[in-house]
MOPAC internal coordinates of N, CA, C and O (Angstrom, degrees):
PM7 1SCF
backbone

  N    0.0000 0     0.00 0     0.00 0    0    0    0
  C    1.4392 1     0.00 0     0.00 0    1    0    0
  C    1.5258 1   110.66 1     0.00 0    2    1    0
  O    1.2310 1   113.18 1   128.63 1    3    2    1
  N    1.3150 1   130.50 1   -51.37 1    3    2    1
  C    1.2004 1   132.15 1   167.50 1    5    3    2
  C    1.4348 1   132.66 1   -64.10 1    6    5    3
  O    1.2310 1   128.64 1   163.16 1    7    6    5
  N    1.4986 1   100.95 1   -16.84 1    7    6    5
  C    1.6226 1   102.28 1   163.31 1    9    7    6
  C    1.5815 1    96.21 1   -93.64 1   10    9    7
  O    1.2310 1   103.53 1   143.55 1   11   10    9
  N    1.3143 1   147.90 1   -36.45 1   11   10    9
  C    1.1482 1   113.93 1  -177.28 1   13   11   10
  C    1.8660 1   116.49 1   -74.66 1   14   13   11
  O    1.2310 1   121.14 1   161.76 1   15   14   13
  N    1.3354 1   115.43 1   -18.24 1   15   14   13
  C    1.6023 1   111.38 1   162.94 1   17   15   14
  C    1.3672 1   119.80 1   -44.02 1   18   17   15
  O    1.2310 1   121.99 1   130.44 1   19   18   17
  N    1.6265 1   113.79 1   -49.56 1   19   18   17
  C    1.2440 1   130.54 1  -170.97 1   21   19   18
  C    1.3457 1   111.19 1   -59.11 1   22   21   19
  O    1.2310 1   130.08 1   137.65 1   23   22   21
  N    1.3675 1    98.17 1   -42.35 1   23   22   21
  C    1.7910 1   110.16 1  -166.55 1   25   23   22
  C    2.0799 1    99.91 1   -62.52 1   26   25   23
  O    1.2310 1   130.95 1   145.91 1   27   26   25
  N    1.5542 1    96.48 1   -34.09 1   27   26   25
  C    1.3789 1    89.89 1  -166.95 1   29   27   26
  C    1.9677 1    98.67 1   -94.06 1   30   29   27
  O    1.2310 1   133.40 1   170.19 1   31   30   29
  N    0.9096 1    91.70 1    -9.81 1   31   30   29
  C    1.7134 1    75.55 1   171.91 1   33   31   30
  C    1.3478 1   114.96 1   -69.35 1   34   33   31
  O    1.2310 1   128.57 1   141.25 1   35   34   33
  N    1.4275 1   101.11 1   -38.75 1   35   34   33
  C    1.3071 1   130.52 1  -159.65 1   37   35   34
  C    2.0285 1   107.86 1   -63.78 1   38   37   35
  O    1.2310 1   127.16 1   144.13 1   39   38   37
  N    1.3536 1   103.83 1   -35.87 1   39   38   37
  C    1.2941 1   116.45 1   179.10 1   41   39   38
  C    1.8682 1   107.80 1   -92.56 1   42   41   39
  O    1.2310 1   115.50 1   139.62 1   43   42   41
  N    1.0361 1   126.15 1   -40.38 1   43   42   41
  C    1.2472 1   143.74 1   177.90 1   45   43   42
  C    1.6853 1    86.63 1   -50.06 1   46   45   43
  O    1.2310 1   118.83 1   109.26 1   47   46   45
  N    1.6942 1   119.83 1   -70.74 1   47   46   45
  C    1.1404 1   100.36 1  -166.70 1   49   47   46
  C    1.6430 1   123.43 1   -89.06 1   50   49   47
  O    1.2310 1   124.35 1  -151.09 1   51   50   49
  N    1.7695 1   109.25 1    28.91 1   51   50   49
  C    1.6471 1   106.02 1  -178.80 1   53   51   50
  C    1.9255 1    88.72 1  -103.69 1   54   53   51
  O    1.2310 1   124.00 1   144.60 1   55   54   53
  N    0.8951 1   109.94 1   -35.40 1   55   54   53
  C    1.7171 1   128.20 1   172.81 1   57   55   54
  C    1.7299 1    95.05 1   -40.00 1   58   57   55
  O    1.2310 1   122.76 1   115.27 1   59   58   57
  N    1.4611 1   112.31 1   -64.73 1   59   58   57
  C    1.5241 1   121.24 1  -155.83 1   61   59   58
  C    1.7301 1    95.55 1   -70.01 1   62   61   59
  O    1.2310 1   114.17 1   142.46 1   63   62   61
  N    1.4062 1   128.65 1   -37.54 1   63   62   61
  C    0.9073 1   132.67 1  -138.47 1   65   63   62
  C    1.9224 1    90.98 1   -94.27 1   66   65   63
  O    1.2310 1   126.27 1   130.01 1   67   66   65
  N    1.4530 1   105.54 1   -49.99 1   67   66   65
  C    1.7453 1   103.71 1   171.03 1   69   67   66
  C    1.3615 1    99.97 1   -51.81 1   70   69   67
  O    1.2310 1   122.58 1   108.34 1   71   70   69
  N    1.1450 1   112.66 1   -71.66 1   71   70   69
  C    1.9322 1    95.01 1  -167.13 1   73   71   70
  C    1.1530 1   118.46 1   -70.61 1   74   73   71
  O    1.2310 1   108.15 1  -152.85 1   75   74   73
  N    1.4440 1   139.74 1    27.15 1   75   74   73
  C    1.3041 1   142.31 1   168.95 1   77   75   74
  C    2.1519 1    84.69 1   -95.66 1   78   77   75
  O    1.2310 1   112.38 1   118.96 1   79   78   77
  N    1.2190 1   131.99 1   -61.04 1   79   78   77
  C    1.2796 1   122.30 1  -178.40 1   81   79   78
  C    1.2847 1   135.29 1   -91.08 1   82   81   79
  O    1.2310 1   126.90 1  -162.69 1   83   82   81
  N    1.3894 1   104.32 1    17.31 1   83   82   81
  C    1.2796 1   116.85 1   179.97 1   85   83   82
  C    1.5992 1   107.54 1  -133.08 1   86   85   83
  O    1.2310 1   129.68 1   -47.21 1   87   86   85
  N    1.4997 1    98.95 1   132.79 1   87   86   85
  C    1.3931 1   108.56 1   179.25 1   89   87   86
  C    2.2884 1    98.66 1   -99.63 1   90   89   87
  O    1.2310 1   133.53 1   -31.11 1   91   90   89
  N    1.4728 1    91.46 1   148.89 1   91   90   89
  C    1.6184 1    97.29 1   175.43 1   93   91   90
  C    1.1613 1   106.58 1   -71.03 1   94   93   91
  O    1.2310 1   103.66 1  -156.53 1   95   94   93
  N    1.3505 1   147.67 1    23.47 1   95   94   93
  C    1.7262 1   160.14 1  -160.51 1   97   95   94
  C    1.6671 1   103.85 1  -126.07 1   98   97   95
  O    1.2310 1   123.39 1   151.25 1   99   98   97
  N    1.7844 1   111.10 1   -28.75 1   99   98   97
  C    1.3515 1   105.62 1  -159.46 1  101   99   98
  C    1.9375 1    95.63 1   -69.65 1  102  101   99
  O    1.2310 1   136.60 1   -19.57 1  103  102  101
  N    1.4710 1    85.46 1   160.43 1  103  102  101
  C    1.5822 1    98.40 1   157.37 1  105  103  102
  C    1.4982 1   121.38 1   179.38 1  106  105  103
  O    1.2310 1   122.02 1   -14.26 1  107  106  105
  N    0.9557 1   113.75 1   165.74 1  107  106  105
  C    1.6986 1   115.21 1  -172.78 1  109  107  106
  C    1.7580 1   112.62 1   -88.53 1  110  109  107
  O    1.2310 1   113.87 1   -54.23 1  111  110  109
  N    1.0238 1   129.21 1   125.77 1  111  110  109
  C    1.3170 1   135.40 1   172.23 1  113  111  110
  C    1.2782 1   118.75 1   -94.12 1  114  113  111
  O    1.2310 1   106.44 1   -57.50 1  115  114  113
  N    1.3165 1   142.81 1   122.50 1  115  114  113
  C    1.4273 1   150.49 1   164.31 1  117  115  114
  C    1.3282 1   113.92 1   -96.53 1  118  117  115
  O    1.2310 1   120.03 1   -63.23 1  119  118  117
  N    1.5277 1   117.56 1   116.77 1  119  118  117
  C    1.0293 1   121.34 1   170.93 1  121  119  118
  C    1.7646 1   114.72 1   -87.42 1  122  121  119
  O    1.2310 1   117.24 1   -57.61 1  123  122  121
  N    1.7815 1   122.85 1   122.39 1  123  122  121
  C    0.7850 1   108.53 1  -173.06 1  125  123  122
  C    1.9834 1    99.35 1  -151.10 1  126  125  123
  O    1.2310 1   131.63 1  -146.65 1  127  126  125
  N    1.7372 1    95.15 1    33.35 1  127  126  125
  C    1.3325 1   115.44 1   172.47 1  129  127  126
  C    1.7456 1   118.02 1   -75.35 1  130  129  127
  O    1.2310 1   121.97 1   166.77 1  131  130  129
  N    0.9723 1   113.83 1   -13.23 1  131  130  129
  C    1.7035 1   109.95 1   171.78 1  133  131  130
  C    1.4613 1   102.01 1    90.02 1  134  133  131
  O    1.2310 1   121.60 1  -177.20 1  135  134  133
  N    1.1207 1   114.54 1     2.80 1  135  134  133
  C    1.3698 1   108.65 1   176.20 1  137  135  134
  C    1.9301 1   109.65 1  -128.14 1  138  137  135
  O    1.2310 1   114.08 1   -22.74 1  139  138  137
  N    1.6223 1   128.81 1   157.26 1  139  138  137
  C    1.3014 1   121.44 1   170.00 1  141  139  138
  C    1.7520 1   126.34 1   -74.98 1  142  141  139
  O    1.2310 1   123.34 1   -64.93 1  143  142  141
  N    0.9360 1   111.20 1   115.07 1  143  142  141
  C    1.9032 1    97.08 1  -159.60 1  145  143  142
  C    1.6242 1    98.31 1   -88.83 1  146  145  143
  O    1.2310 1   126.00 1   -57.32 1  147  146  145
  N    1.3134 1   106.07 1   122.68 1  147  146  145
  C    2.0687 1   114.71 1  -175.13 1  149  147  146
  C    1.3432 1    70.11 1   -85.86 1  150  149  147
  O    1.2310 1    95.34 1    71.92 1  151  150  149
  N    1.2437 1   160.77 1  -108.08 1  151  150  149
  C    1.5268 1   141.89 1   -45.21 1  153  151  150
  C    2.2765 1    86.87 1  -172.77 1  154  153  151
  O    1.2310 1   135.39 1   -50.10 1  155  154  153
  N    1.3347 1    87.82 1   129.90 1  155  154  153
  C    1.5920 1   105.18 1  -160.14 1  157  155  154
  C    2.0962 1    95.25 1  -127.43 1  158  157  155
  O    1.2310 1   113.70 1   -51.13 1  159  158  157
  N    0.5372 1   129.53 1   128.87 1  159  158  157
  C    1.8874 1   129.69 1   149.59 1  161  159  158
  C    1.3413 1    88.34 1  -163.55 1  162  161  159
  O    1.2310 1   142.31 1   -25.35 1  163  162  161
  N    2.0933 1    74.29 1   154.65 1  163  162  161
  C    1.3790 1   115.72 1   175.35 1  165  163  162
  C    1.2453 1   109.54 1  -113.51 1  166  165  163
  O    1.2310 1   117.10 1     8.12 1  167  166  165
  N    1.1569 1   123.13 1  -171.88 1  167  166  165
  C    1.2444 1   122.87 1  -174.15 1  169  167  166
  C    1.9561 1   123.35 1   176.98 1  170  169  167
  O    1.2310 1   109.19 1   -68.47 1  171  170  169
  N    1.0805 1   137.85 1   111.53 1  171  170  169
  C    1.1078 1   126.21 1  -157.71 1  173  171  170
  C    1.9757 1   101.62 1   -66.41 1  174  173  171
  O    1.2310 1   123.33 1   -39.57 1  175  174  173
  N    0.7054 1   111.22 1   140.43 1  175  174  173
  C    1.8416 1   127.95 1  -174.39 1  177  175  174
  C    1.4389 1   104.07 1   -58.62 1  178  177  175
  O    1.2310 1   109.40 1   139.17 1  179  178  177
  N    1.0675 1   137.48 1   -40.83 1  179  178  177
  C    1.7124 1   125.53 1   149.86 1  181  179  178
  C    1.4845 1   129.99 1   -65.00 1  182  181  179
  O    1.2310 1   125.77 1   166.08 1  183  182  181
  N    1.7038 1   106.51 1   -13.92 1  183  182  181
  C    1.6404 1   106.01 1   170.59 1  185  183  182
  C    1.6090 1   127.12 1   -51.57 1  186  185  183
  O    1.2310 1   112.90 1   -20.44 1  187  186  185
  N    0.9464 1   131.01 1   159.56 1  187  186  185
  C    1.7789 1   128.98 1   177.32 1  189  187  186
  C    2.2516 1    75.28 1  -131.73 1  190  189  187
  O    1.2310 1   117.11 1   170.48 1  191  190  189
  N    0.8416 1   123.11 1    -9.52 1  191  190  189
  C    1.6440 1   104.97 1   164.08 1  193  191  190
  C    2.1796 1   117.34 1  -110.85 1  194  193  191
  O    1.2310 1   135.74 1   -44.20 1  195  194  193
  N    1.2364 1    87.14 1   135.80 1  195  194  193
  C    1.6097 1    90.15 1  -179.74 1  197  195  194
  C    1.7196 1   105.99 1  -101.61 1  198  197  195
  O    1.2310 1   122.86 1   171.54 1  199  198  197
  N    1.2290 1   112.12 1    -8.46 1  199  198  197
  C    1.9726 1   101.42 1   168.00 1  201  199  198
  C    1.3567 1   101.42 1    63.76 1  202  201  199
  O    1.2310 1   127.90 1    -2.45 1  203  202  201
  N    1.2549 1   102.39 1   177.55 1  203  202  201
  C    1.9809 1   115.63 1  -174.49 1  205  203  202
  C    1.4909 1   101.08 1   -72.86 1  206  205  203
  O    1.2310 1   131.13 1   -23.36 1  207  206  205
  N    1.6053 1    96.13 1   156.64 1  207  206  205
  C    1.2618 1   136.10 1   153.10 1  209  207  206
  C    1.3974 1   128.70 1   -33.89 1  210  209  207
  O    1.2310 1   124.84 1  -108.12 1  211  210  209
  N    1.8278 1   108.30 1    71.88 1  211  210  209
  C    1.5093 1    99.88 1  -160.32 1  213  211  210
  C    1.5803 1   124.62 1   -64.51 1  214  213  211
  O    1.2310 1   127.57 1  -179.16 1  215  214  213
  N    1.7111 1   103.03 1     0.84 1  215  214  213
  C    1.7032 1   103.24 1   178.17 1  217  215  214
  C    1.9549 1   100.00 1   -95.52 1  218  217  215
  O    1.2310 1   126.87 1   174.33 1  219  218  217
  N    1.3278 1   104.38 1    -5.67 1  219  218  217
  C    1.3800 1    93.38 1  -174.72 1  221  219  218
  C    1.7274 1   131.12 1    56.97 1  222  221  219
  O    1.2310 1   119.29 1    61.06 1  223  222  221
  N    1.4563 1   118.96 1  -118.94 1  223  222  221
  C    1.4154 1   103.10 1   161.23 1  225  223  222
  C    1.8361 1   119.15 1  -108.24 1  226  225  223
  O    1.2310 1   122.94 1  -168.26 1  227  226  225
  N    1.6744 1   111.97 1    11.74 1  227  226  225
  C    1.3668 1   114.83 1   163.04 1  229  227  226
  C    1.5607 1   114.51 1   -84.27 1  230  229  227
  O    1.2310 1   125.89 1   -19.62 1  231  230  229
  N    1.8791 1   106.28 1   160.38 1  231  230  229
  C    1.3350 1    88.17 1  -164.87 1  233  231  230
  C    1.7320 1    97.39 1  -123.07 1  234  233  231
  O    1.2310 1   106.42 1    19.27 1  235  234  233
  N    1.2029 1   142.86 1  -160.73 1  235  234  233
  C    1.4378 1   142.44 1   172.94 1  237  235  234
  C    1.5367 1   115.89 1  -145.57 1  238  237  235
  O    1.2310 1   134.32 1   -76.81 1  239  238  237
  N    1.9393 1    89.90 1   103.19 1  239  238  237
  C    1.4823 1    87.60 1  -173.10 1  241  239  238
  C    1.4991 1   128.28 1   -60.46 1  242  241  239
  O    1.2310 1   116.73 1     9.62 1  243  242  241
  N    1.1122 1   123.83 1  -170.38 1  243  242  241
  C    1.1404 1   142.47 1   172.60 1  245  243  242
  C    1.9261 1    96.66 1   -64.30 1  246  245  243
  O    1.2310 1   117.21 1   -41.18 1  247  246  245
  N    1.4645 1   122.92 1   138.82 1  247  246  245
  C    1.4090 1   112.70 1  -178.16 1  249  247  246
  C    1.4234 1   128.23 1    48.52 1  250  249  247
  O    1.2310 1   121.29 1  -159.51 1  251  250  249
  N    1.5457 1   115.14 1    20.49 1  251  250  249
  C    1.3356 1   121.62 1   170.89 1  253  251  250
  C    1.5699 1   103.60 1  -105.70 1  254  253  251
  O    1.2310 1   120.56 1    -4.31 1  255  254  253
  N    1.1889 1   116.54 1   175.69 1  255  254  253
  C    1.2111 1   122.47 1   171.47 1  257  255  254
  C    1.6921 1   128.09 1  -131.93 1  258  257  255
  O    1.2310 1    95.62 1    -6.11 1  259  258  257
  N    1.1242 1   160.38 1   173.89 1  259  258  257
  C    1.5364 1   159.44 1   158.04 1  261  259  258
  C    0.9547 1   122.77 1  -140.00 1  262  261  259
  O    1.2310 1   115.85 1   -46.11 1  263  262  261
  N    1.1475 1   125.49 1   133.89 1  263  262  261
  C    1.4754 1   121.21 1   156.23 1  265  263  262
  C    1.5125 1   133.11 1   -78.96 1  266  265  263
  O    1.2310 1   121.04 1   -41.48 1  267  266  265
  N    1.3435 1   115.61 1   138.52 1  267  266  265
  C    1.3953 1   127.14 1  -173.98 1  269  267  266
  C    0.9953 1    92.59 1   -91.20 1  270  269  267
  O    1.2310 1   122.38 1   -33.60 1  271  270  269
  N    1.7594 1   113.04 1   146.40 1  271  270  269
  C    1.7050 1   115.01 1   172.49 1  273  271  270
  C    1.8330 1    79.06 1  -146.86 1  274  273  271
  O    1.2310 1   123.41 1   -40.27 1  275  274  273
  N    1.5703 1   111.06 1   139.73 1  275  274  273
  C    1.2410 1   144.17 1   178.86 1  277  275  274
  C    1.6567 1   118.28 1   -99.73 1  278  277  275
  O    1.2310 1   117.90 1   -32.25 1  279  278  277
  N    1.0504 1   121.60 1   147.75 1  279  278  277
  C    1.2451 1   122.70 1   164.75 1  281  279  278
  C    1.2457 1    92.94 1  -171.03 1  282  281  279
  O    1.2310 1   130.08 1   -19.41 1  283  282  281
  N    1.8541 1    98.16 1   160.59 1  283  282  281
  C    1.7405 1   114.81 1  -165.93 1  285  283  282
  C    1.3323 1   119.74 1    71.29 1  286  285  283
  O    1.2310 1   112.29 1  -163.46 1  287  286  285
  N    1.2461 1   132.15 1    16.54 1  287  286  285
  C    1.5581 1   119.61 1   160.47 1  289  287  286
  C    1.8264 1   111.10 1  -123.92 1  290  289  287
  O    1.2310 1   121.97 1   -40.27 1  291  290  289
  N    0.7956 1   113.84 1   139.73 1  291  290  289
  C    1.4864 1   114.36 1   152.70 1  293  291  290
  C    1.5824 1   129.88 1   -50.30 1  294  293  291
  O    1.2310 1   124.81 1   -39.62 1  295  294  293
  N    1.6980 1   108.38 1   140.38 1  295  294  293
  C    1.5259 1    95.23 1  -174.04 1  297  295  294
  C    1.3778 1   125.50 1   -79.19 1  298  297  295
  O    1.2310 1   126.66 1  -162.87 1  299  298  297
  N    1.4555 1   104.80 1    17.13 1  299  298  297
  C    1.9331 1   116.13 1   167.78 1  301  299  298
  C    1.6104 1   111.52 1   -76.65 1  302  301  299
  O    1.2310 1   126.84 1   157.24 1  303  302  301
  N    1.6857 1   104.44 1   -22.76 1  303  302  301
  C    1.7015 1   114.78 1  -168.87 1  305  303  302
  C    1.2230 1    91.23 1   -92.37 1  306  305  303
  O    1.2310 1   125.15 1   -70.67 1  307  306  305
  N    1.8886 1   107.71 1   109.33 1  307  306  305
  C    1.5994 1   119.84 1   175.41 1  309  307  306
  C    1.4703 1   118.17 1  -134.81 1  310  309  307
  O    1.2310 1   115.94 1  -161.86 1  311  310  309
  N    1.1149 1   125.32 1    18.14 1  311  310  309
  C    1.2710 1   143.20 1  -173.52 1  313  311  310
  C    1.5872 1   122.39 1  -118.72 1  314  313  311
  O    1.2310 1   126.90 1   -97.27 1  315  314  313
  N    1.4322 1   104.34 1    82.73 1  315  314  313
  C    2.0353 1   104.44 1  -172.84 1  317  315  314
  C    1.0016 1   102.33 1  -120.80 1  318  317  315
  O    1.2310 1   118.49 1   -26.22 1  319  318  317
  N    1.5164 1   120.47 1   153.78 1  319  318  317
  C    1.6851 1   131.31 1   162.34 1  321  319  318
  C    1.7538 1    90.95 1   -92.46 1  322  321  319
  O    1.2310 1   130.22 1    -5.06 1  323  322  321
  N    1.0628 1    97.89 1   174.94 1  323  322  321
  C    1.9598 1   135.38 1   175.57 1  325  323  322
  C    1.0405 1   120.22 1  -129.63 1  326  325  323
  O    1.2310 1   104.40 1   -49.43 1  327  326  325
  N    1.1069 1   146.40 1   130.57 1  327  326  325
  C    1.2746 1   148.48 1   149.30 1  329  327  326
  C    1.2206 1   122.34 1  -125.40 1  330  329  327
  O    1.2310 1   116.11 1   -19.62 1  331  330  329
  N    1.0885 1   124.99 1   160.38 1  331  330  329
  C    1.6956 1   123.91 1  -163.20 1  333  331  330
  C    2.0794 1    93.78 1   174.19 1  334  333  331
  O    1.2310 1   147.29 1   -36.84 1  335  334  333
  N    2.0669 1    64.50 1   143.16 1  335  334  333
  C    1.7731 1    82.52 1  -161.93 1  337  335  334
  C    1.6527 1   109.12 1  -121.49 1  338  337  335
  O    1.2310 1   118.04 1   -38.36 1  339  338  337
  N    1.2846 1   121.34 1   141.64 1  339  338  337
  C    1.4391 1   111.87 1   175.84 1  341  339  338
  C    1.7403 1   117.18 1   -95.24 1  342  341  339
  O    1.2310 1   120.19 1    -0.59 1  343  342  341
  N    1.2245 1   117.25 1   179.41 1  343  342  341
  C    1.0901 1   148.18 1  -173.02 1  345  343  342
  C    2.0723 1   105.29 1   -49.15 1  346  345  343
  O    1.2310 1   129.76 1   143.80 1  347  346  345
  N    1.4540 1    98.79 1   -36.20 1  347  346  345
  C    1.9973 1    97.31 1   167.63 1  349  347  346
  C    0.9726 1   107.59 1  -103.42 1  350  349  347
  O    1.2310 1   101.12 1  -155.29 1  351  350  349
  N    1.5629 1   151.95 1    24.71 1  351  350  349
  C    1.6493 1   149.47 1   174.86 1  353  351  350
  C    1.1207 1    94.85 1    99.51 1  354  353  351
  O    1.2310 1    96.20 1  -151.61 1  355  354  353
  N    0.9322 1   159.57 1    28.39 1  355  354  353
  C    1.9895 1   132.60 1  -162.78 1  357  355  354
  C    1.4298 1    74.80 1  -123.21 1  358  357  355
  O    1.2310 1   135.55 1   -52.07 1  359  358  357
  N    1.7126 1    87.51 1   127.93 1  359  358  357
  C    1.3087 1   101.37 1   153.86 1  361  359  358
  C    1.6085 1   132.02 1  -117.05 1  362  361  359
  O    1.2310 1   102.11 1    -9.35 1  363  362  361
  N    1.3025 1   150.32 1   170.65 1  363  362  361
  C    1.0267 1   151.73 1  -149.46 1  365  363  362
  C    1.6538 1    96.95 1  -144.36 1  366  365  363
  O    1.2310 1   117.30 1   -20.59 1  367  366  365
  N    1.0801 1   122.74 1   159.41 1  367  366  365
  C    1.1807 1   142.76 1   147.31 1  369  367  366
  C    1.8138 1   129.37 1  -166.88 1  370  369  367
  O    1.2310 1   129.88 1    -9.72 1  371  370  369
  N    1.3017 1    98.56 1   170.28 1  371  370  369
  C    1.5768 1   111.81 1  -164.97 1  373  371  370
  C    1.3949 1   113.51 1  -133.70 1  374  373  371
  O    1.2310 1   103.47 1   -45.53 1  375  374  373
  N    1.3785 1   148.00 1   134.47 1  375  374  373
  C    1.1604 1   155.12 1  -155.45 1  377  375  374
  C    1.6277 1   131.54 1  -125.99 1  378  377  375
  O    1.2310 1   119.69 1   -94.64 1  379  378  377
  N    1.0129 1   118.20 1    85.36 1  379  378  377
  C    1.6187 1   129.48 1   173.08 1  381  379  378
  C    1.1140 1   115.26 1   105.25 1  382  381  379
  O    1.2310 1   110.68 1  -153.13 1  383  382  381
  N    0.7979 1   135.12 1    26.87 1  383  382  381
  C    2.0728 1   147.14 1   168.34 1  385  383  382
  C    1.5804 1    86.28 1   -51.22 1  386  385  383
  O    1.2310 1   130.73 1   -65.05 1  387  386  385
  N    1.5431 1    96.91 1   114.95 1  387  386  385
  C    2.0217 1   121.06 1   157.94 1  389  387  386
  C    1.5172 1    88.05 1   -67.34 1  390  389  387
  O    1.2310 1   119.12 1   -74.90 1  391  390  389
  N    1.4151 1   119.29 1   105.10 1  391  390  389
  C    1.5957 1   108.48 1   139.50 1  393  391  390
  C    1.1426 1   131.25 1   -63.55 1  394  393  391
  O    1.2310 1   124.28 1  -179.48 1  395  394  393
  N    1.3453 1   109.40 1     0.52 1  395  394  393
  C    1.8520 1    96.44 1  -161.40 1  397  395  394
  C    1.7717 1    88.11 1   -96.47 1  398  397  395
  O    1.2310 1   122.11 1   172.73 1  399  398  397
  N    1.8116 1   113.56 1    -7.27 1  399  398  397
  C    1.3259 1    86.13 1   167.20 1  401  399  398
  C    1.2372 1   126.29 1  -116.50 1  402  401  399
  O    1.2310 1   124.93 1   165.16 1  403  402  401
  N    1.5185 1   108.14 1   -14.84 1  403  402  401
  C    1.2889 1   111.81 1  -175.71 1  405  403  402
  C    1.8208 1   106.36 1   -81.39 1  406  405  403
  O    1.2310 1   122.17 1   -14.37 1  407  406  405
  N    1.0418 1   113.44 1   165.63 1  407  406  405
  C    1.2465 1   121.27 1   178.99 1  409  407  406
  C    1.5510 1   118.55 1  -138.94 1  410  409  407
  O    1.2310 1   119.21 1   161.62 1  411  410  409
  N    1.4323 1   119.12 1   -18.38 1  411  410  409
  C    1.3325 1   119.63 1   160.79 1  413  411  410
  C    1.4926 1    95.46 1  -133.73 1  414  413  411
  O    1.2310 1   123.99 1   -10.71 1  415  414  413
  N    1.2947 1   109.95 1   169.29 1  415  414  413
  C    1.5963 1   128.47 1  -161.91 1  417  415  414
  C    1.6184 1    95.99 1  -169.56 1  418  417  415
  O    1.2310 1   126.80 1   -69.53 1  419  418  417
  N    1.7804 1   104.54 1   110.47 1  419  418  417
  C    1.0172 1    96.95 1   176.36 1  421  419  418
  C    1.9618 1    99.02 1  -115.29 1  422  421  419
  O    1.2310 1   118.66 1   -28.06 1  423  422  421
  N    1.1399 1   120.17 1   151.94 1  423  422  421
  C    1.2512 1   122.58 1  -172.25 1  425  423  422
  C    1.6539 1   112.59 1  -123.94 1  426  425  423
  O    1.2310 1   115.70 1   -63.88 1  427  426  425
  N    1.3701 1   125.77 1   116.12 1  427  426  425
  C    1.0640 1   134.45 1  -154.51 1  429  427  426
  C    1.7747 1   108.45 1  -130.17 1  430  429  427
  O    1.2310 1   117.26 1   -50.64 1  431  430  429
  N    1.1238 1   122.82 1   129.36 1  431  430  429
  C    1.4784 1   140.11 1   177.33 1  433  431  430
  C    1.6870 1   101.92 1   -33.88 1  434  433  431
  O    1.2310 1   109.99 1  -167.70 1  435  434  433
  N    1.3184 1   136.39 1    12.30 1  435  434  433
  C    1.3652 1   126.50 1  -158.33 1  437  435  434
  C    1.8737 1    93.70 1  -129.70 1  438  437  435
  O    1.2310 1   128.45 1   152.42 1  439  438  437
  N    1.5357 1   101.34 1   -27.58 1  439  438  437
  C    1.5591 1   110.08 1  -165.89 1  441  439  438
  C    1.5393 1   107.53 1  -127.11 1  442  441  439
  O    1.2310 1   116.27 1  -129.93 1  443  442  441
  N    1.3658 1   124.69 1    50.07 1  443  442  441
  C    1.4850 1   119.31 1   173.03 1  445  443  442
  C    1.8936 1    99.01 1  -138.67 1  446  445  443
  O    1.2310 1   136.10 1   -29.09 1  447  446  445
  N    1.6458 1    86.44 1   150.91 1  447  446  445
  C    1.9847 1    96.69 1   165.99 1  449  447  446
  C    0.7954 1   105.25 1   -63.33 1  450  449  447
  O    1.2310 1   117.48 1   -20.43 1  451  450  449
  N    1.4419 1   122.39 1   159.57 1  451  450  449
  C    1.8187 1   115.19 1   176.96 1  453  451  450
  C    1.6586 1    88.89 1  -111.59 1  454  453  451
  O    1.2310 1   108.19 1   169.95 1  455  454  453
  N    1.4712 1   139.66 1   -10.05 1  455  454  453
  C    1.4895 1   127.64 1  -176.92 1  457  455  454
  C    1.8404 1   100.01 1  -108.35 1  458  457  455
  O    1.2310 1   129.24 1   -53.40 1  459  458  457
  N    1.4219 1    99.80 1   126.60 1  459  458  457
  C    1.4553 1    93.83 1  -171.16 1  461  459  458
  C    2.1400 1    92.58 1   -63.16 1  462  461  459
  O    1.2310 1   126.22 1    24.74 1  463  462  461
  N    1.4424 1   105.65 1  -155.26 1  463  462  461
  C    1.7763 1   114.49 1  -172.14 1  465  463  462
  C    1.1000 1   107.22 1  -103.14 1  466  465  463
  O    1.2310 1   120.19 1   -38.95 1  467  466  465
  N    1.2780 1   117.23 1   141.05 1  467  466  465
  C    1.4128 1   138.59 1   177.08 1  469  467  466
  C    1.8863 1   108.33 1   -30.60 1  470  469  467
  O    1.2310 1   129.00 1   -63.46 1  471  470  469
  N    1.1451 1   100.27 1   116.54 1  471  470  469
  C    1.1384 1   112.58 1   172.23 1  473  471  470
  C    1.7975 1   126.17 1    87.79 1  474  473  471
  O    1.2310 1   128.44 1  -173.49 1  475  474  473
  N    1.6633 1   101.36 1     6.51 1  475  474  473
  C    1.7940 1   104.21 1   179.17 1  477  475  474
  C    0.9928 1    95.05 1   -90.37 1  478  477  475
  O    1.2310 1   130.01 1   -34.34 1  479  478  477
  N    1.7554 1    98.30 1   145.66 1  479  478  477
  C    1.0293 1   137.45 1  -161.08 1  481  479  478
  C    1.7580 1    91.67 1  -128.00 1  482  481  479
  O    1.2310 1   111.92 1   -63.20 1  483  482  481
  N    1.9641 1   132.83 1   116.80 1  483  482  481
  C    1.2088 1   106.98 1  -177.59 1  485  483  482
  C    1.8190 1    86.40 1   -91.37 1  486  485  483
  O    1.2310 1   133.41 1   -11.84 1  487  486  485
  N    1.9843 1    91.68 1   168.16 1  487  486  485
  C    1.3447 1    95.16 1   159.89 1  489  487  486
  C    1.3486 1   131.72 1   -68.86 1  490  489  487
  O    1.2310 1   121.77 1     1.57 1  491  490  489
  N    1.3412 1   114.21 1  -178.43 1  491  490  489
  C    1.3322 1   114.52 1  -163.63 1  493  491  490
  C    1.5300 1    88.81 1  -122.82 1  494  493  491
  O    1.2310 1   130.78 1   -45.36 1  495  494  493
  N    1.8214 1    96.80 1   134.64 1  495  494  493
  C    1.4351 1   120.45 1  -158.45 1  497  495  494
  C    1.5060 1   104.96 1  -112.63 1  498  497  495
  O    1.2310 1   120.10 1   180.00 1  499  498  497

């Protein structure tokens, strides 16, 4: 009896503990565009702002992958674009990915805009 209490405390609090650091937004990105991506934002799909540079000064090779980790939205907010920029200015972007279902997103030279959206501005690195 007391090992099966344990067992369920024990799961009760690995349950509490993922969704205490995990937002329903996170997900892993694979880069597998043929090109090195310097420059990464997200952005919720009704924003007119794209915010900082979530790779900062790391970059994501070609056939590497990362994980996205979220904070500050609610798990009703499931609708983001991407954009990500290489090493000569070109930027790329992608439009309305449900995070709350996808969980990996791989992005490949066959399925991206080649003109980032009216009016981005990237940060300055």
């Amino acid at each position: 009896m007391k090992k099966s209490i344990f067992l369920f405390v024990t799961v009760i609090l690995a349950l509490f503990s993922t969704n205490l650091y995990s937002q329903a937004q996170d997900f892993v990105l694979v880069n597998n565009t043929g090109i090195t991506i310097y420059d990464l934002y997200v952005a919720e799909a009704d924003s007119v702002q794209w915010g900082e540079d979530i790779l900062g000064d790391q970059i994501l090779n070609d056939g590497e992958e990362l994980e996205i980790n979220f904070s500050g939205y609610g798990d009703n907010e499931c609708l983001f674009d991407i954009l990500i920029g290489d090493t000569e200015g070109n930027y790329f972007w992608w439009e309305d990915f449900n995070l709350c279902e996808l969980h990996t997103i791989t992005f490949t030279a066959d399925n991206k805009l080649a003109e980032p959206p009216a009016g981005f501005q990237p940060a300055d690195k």
